[in-house]
N, C-alpha and C positions, 0 to 999 in steps of 0.2 A: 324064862329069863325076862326080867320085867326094866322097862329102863325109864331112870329118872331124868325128865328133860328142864333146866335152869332156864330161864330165856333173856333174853340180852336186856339190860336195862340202865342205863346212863343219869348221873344227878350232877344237878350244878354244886359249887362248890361255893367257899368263902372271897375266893378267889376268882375274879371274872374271867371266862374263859375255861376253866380248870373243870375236865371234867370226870368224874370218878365212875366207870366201867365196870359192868361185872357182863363179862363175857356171854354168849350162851354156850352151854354146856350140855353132854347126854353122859351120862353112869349108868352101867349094868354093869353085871357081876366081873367082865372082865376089866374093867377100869372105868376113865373117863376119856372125852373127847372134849377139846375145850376148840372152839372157833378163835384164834389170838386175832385173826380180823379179816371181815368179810367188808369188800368195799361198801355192797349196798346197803347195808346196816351202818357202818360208823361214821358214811357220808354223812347220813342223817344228824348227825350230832358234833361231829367235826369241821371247823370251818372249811369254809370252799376254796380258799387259799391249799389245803392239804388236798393235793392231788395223785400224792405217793409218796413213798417211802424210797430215798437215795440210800440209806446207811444202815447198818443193823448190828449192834453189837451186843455180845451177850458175859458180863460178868460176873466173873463167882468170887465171891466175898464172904470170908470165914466170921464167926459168929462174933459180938459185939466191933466187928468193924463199921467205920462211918465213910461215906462218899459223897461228897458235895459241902457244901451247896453251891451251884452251877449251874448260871442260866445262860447259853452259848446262843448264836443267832441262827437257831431251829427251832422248829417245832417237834417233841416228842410224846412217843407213845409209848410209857413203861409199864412192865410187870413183871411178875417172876416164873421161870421156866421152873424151877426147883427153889423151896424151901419157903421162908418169910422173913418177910423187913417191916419195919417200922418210915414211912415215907415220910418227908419236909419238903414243904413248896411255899415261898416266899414270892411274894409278887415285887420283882424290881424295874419294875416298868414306869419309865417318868411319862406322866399323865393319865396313869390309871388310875381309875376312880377307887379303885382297893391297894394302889400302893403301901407293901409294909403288910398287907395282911399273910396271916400264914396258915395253911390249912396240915393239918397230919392225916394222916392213911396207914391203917395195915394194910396190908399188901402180900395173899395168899395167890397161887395159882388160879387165874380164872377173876380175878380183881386185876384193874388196870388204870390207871390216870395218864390221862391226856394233859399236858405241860403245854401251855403258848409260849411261843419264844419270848424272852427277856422274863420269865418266872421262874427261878432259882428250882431246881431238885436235888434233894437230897437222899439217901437212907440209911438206916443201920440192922444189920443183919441181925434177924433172932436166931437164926440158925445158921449153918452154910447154907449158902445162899445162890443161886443164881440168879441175877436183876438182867434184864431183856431190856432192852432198848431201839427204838422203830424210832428214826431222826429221818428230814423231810428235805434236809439240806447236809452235803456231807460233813464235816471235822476237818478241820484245816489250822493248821499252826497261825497266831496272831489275829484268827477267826475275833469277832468280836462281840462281846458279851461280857456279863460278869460273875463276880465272885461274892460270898458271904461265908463269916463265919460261922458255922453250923452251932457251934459254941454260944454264940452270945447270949445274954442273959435277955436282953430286950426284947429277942425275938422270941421267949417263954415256951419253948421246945421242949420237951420232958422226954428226955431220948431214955430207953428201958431198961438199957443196958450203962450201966456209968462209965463213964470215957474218960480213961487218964492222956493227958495231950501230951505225954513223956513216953508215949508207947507207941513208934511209930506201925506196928500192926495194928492198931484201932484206930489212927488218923496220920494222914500226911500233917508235914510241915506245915504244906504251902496249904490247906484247907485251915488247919488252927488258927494260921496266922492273916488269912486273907480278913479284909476289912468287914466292922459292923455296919448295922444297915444307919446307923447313925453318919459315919463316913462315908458311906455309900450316897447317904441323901446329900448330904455338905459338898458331896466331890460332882454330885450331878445340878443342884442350883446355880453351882461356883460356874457350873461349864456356860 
């Protein structure tokens, strides 16, 4: 039995900060092993602010479902435990040098992006889905952060799957409806 070893490899993104992860991994004939994360390796690439993980939630979302865009005041670590999504990250960080920029990702087992807090995540299920989630600070009601429409044309997202916004199993309300990054910027200069 001969086994194939991946090894851990990390790339900046569009998005400063945002870092896109391909795990290490070993396959032999009886599956795979995938590291979802080992401190001493993702130190090296994650800021020194992340000293651990408080929260861990794991979502299963059925196929052209969308979630997000949401960027909450944590830092996360996602990926997918089962199946594949199509990922959106919007930087809505006032004074970042790439505010407004938007990076996409597939997002298979053993692929990961690392989120800074105040950069929007999003994705949409290619298949059933499970999306993994590793957050640095827990979820708390009124928590503060924002919101984007995943929708907007501005943000030139080319989601794989088409999204009728009259079907609440492929998108909440309150995500269709939440603001463009155009009121997003308006509502942060104004403040």
């Amino acid at each position: 039995m001969s086994t194939h070893i991946e090894p851990f490899e990390a790339m900046d993104s569009s998005i400063e900060g945002l870092k896109i992860i391909n795990v290490k991994s070993a396959t032999d004939d009886r599956g795979t092993v995938r590291e979802l994360f080992r401190s001493s390796i993702h130190s090296e690439v994650l800021p020194r602010t992340v000293t651990g993980w408080k929260q861990i939630n794991l979502t299963r979302t059925k196929k052209g479902a969308v979630r997000g865009l949401h960027g909450e005041a944590m830092n996360k670590l996602v990926t997918v435990a089962y199946g594949s999504v199509f990922g959106a990250y919007v930087d809505t960080r006032p004074g970042s040098k790439t505010f407004g920029a938007v990076q996409t990702v597939y997002i298979t087992p053993g692929v990961q992006v690392f989120v800074p807090q105040g950069v929007c995540n999003g994705f949409q299920a290619l298949e059933d889905s499970e999306y993994l989630y590793f957050f640095d600070n827990e979820w708390a009601p009124g928590m503060p952060g924002t919101a984007l429409c995943p929708l907007a044309p501005e943000l030139g997202i080319n989601w794989p799957i088409d999204i009728d916004t009259n079907d609440l199993n492929q998108i909440s309300e309150k995500d269709s409806k939440a603001p463009t990054l155009t009121e997003l910027r308006s509502k942060l200069w104004m403040d």
